[in-house]
C-alpha positions as a printed NumPy array, in Angstrom:
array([[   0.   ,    0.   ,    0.   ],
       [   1.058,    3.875,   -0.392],
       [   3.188,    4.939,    2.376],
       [   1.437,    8.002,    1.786],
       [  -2.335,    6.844,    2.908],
       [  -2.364,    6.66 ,    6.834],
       [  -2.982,    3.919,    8.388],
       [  -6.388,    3.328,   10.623],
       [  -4.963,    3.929,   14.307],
       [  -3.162,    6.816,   12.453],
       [  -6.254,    8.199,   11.292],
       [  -8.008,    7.599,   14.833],
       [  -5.07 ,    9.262,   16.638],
       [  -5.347,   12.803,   14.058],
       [  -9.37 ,   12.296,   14.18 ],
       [  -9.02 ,   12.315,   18.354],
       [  -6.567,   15.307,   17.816],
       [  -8.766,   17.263,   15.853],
       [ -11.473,   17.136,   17.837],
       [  -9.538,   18.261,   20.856],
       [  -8.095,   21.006,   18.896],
       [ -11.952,   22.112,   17.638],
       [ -12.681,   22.131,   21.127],
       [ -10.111,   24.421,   22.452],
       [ -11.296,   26.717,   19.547],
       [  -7.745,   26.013,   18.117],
       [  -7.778,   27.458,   14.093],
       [  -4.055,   27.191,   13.587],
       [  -3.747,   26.328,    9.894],
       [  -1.524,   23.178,   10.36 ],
       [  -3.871,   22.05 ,   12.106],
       [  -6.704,   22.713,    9.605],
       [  -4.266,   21.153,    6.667],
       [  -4.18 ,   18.277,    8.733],
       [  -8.024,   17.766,    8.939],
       [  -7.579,   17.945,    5.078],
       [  -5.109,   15.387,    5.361],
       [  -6.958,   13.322,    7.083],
       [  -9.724,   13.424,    4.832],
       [  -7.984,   12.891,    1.86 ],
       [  -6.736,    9.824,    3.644],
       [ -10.204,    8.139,    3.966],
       [ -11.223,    9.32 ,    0.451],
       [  -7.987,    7.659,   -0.561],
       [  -8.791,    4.382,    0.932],
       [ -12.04 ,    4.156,   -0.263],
       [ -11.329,    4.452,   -3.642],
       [  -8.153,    2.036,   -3.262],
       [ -10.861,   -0.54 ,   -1.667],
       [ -13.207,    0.432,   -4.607],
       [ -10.371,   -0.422,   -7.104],
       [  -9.12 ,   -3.144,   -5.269],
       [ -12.608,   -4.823,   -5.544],
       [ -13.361,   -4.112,   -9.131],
       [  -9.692,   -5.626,   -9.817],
       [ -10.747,   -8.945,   -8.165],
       [ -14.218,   -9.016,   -9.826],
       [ -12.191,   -8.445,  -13.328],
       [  -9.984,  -11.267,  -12.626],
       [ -12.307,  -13.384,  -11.275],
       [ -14.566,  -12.836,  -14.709],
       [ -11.848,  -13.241,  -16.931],
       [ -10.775,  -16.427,  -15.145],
       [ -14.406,  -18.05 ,  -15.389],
       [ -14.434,  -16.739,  -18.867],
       [ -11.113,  -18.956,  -20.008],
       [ -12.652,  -21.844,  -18.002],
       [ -15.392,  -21.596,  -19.783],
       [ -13.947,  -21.435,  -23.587],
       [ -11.646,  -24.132,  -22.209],
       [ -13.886,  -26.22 ,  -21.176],
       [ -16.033,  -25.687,  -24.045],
       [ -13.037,  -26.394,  -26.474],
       [ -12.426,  -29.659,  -24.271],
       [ -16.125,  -30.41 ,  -24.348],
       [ -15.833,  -30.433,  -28.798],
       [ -12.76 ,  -32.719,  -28.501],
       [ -14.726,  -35.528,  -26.595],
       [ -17.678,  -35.123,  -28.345],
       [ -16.005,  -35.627,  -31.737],
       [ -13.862,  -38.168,  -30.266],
       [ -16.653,  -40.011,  -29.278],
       [ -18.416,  -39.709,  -32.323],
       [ -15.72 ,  -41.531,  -34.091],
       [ -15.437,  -44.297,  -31.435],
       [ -19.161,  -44.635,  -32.047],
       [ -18.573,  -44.851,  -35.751],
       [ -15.42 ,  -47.235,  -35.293],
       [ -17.918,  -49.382,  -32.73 ],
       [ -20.441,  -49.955,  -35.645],
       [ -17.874,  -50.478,  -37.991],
       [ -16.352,  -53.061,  -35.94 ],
       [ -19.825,  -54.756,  -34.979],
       [ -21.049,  -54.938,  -38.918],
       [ -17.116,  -56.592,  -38.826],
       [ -18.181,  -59.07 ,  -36.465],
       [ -21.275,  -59.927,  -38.223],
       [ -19.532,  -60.281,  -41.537],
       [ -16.992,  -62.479,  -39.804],
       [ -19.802,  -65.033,  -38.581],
       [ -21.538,  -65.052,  -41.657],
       [ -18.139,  -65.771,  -43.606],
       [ -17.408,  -68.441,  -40.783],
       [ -21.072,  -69.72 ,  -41.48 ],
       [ -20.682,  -70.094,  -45.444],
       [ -17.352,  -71.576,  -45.089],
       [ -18.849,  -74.348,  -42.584],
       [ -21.619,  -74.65 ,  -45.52 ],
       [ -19.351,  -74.886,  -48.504],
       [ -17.462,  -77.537,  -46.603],
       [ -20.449,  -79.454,  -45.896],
       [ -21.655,  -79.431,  -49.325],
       [ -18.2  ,  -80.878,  -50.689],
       [ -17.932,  -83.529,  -48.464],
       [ -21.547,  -84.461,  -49.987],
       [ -20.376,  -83.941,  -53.205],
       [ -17.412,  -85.773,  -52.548],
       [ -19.396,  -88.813,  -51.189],
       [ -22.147,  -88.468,  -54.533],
       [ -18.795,  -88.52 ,  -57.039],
       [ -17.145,  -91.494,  -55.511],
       [ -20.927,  -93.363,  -55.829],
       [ -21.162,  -91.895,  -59.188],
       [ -18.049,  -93.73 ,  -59.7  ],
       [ -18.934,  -97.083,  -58.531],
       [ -22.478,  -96.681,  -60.401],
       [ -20.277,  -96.006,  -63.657],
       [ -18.067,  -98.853,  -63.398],
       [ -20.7  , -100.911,  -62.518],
       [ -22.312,  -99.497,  -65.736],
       [ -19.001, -101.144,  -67.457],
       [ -19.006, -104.681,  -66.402],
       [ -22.638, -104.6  ,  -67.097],
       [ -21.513, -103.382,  -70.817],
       [ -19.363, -105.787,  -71.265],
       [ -21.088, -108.299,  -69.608],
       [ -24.098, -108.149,  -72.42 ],
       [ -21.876, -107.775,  -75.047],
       [ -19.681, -111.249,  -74.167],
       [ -23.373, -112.742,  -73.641],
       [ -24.761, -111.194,  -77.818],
       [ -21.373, -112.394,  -79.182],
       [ -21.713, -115.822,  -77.421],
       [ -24.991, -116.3  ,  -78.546],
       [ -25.062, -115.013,  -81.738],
       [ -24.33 , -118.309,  -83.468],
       [ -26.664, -120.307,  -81.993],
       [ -30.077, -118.333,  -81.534],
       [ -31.541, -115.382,  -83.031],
       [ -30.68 , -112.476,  -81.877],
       [ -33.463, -110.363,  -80.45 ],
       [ -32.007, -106.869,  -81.771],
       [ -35.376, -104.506,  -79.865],
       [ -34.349, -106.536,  -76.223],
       [ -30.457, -105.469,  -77.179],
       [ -30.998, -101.797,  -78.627],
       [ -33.179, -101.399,  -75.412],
       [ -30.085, -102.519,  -73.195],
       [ -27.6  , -100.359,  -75.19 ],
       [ -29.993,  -97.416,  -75.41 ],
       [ -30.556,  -98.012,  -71.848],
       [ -26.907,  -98.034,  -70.828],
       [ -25.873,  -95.111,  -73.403],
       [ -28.622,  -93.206,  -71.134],
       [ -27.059,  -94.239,  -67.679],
       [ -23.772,  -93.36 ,  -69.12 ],
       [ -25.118,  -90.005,  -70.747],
       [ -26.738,  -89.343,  -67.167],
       [ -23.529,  -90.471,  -65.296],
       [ -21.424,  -87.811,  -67.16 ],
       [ -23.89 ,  -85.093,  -66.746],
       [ -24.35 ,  -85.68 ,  -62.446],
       [ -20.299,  -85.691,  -63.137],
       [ -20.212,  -83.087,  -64.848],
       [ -22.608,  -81.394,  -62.37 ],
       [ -20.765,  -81.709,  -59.553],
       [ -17.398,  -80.642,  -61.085],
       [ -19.17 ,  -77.657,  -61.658],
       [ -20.306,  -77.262,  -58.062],
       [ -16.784,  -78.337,  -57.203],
       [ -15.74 ,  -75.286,  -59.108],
       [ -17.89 ,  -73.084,  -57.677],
       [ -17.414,  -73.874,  -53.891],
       [ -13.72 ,  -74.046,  -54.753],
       [ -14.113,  -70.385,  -55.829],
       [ -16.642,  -69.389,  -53.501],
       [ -13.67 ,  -70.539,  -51.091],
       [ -10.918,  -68.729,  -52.546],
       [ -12.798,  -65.372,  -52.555],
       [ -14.154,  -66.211,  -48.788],
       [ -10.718,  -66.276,  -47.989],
       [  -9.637,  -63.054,  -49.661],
       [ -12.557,  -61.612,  -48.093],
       [ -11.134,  -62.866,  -44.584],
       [  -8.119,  -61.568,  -45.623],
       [  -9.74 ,  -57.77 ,  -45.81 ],
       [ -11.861,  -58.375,  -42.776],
       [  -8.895,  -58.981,  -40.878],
       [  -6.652,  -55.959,  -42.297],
       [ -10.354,  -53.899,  -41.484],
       [ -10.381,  -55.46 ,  -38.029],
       [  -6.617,  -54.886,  -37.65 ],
       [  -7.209,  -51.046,  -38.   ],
       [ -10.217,  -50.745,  -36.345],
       [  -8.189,  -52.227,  -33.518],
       [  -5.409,  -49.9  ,  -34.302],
       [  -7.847,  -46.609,  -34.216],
       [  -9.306,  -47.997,  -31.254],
       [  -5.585,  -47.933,  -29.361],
       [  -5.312,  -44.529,  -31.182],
       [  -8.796,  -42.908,  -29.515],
       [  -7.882,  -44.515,  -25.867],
       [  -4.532,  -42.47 ,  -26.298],
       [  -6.205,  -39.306,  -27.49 ],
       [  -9.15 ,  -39.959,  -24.761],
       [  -6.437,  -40.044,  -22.032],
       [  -4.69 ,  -37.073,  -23.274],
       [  -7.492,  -34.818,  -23.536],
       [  -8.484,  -35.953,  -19.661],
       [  -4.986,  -35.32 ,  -18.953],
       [  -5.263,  -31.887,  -20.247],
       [  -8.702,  -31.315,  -19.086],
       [  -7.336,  -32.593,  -15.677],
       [  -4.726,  -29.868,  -15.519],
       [  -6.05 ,  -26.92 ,  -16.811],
       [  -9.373,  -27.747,  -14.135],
       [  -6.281,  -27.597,  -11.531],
       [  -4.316,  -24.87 ,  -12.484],
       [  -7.524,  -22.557,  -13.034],
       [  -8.71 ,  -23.765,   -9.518],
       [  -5.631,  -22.718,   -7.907],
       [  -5.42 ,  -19.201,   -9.52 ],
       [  -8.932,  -18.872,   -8.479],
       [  -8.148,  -20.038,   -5.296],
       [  -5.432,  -17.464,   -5.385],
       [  -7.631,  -14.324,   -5.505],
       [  -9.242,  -14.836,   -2.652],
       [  -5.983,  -13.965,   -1.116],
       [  -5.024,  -11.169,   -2.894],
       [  -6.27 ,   -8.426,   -0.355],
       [  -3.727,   -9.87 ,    2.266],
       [  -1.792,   -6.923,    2.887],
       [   1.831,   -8.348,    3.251],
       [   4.857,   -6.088,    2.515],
       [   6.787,   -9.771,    2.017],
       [   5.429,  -12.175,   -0.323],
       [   3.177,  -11.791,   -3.217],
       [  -0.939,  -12.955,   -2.811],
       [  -0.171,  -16.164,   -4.852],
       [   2.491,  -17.483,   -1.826],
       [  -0.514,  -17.567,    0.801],
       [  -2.746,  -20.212,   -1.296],
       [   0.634,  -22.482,   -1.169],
       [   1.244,  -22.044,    2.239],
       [  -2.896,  -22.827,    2.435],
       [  -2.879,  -26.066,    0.732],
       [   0.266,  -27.235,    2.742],
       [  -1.884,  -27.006,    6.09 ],
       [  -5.724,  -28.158,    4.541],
       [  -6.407,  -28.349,    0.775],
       [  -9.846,  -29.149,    1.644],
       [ -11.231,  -25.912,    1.711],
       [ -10.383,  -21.83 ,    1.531],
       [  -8.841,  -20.312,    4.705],
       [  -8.122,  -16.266,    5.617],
       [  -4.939,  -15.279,    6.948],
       [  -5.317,  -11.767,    9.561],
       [  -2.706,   -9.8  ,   10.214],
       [  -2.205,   -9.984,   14.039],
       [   1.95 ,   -8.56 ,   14.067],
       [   4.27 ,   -6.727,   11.467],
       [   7.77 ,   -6.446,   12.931],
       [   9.074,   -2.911,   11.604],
       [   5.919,   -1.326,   12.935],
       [   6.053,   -2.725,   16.292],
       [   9.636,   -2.336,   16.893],
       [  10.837,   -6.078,   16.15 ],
       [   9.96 ,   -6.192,   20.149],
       [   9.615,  -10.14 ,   21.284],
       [   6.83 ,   -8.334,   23.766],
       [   4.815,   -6.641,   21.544],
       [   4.692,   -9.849,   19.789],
       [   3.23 ,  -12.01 ,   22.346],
       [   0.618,   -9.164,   23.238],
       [  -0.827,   -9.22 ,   19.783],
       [  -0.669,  -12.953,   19.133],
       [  -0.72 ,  -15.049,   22.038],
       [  -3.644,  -17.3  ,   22.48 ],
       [  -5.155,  -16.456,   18.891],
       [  -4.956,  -20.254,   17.615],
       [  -2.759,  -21.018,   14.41 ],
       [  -0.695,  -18.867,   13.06 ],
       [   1.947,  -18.53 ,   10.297],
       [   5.093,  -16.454,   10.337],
       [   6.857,  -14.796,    7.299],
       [  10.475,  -13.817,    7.654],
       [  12.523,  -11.871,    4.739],
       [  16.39 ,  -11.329,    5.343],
       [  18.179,   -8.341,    4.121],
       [  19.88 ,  -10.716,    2.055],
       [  16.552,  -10.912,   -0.022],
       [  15.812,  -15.032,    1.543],
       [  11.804,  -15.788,    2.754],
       [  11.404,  -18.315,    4.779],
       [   8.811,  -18.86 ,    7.656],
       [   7.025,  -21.381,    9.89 ],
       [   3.533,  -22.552,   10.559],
       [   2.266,  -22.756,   14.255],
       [  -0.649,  -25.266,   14.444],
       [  -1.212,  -24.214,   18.324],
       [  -1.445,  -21.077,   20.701],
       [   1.492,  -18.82 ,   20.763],
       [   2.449,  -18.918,   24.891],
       [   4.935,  -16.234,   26.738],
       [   5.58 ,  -19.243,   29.067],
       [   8.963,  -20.659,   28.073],
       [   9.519,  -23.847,   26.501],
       [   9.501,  -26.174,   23.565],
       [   5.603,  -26.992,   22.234],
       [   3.882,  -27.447,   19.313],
       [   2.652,  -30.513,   17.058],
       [   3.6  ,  -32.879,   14.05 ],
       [   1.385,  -30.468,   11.798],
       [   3.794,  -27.74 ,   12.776],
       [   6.72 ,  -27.271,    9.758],
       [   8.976,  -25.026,    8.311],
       [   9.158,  -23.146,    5.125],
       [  11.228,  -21.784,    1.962],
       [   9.341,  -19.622,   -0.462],
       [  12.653,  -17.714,   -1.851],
       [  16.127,  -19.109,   -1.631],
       [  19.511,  -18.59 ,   -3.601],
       [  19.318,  -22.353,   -4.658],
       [  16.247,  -21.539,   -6.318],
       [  14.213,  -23.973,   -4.866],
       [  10.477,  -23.81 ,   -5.49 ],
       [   8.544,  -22.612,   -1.992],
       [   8.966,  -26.108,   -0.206],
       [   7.874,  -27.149,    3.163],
       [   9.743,  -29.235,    5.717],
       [   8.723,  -31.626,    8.692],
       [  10.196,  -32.789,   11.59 ],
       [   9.863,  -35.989,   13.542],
       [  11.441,  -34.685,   16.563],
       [   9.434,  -32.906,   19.812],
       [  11.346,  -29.943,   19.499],
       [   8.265,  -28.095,   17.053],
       [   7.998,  -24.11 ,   18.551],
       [  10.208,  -22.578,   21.359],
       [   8.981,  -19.846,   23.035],
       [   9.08 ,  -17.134,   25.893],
       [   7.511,  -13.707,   27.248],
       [  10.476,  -11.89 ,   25.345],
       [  11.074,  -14.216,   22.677],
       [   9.667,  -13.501,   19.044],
       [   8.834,  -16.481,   16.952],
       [  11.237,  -19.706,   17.107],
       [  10.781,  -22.602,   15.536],
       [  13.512,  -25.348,   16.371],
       [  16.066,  -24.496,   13.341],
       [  15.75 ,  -20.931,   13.379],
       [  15.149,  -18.346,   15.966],
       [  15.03 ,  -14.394,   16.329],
       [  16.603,  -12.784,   18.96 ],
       [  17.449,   -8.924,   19.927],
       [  16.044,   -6.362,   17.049],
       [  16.695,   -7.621,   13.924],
       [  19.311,  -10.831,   14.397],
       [  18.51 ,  -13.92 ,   13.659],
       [  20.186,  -17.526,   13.658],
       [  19.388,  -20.915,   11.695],
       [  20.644,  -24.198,   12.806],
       [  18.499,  -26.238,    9.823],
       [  18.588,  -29.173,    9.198],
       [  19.123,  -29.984,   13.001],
       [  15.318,  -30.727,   13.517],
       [  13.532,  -30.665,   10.638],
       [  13.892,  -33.063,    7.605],
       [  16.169,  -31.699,    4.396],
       [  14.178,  -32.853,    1.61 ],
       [  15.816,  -30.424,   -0.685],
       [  19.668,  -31.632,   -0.016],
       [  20.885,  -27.789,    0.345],
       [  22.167,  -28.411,    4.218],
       [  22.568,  -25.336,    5.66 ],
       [  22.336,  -23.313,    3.098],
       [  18.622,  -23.892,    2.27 ],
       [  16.923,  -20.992,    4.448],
       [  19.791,  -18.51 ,    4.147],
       [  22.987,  -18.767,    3.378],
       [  25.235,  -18.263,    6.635],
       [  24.207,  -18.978,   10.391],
       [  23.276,  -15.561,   11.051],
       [  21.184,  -13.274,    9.211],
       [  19.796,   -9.97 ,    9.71 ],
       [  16.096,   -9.417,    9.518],
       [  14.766,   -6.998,    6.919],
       [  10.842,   -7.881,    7.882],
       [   8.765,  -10.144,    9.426],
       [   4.994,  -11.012,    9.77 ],
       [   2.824,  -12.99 ,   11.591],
       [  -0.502,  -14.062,   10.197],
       [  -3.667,  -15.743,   12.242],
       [  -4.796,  -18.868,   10.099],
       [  -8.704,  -19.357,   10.724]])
């Protein structure tokens, strides 16, 4: 905010002065430029809190709007996605029915040439029966032909009827090399048929593979843009936190590393450089007032802090909690904001004069401070020492301490 805009016990201290001034009858002209000050003041924060709303309710528009034309754009991909699975799904069904119905003629054709098979190899035996019947008359017309008459009508009736069997013989033969034929072919172009149902089944198969992969990358995208818009939504409810340290988006990390479940506020309860650094005025202000959260930036340019999950106490001694951890939000290794645990009992030290301590680091006097991590809480980073600040010491540029509720 504009060191220029007062802040409220400020403007209750000049509003308390002015009145006491008015009622003394005082018109000395500082003190009337300083009525003008102080109105100036509240007209300036109202129209910083105007702005400041109208900023969010921009923000929070345009981010619905993106959602919204993201969503939309995601919403076209399935639907097109699924109306080709849909089309690939009949495709492959008609497939399947052209499969049975191939697997059904191909059972029939080889039905009906085993039947033809069996009428050929009769047609056989009828036809050399036909033979030795032949020859059988003709040994019996030659043989008798000397001694009684022949009766030519009784033989042309033999011969015309065995020229007919043998005429009929070669035309069922004939008949069923035909069908023979035919089945054979009807066979052969079954088969090549097979052959394209299974290259068409093949691919089907292959798109199908293809559309799980696209289906999974477009939830996968879905998945991550839902997340990422959720936490910079998430993020604006935090933006009228009024930290000189750390930018909005830091406090919806810090959020989610305590309870991801839902939204909580952070309230100012202590800022350092207007309080003196004093370890006193620290306890006054945020003793007994539940969770809390502490923000520390070095001279140096490191943040680091520390989440409380009990009361802060003036009595002295080590407390706290396993949901109690340490912090790094800015760091010369360049470590993303990272949060560290400790198994250990030694959580939050702590006493009248004392401000905030958390196992590995501690402030003491003004402005000095001192970090011992990784002496109590785990180094999941691998930086050693080096991970909050870079030396042992430090000097303290500003600190805050938040209420979490």
């Amino acid at each position: 905010m504009n060191s220029s805009i007062l802040k409220e016990e400020d403007i209750a201290k000049l509003q308390l002065e002015n009145w006491r001034y008015r009622q003394v009858g005082c018109s000395n002209n500082e003190h009337i430029s300083l009525t003008l000050q102080l109105q100036a003041s509240q007209k300036r924060i109202e129209q910083l809190i105007i702005e400041n709303t109208i900023s969010i309710n921009d923000v929070k528009q345009e981010c619905n709007k993106k959602i919204e034309n993201k969503t939309d754009q995601i919403n076209n991909k399935i639907d097109q996605t699924l109306l080709s699975l849909n089309t690939l799904v009949q495709e492959n069904q008609n497939l399947v029915q052209e499969n049975q119905k191939l697997k059904s003629n191909l059972e029939k054709s080889s039905t009906e040439i085993q039947s033809l098979k069996k009428q050929y190899l009769d047609l056989i035996k009828e036809h050399q029966a036909l033979k030795s019947n032949v020859a059988k008359n003709t040994i019996d017309i030659i043989e008798n032909h000397g001694s009684q008459k022949l009766n030519t009508d009784s033989l042309q009736k033999k011969i015309q009827s065995l020229q007919d069997k043998q005429t009929n013989s070669n035309e069922v033969l004939k008949s069923i090399i035909n069908q023979y034929d035919n089945i054979e072919k009807d066979l052969k172009e079954n088969g090549k048929e097979k052959e394209v149902f299974n290259d068409k089944l093949k691919n089907v198969t292959n798109d199908l593979e293809s559309f799980k992969i696209k289906f999974e990358q477009v939830y996968k995208e879905q998945n991550a843009f839902q997340s990422r818009y959720e936490r910079e939504y998430k993020s604006l409810n935090y933006k009228t936190i009024p930290s000189k340290i750390i930018d909005y988006k830091y406090f919806s990390i810090i959020d989610d590393w305590i309870d991801n479940s839902i939204n909580h506020s952070f309230t100012l309860l202590y800022r350092a450089s207007e309080n003196d650094f004093d370890g006193f005025k620290f306890h006054s202000k945020c003793d007994h007032k539940g969770p809390t959260i502490t923000i520390i930036e070095t001279t140096d340019g490191d943040i680091f802090g520390g989440y409380n999950s009990q009361d802060w106490k003036s009595e002295m001694g080590y407390y706290g909690d396993n949901k109690c951890f340490i912090f790094t939000l800015i760091n010369k290794h360049a470590i993303k904001p990272t949060k560290y645990i400790t198994t250990k009992e030694s959580f939050i030290f702590s006493y009248s004069s004392s401000s905030p301590s958390f196992g590995d680091y501690s402030i003491y006097g003004d402005k000095m401070g001192r970090q011992i991590f990784p002496l109590n809480f785990i180094d999941t980073t691998f930086k050693g020492n080096s991970t909050l600040t870079p030396s042992k010491y430090f000097i303290i540029k500003e600190y805050e301490v938040y209420q979490y509720l």
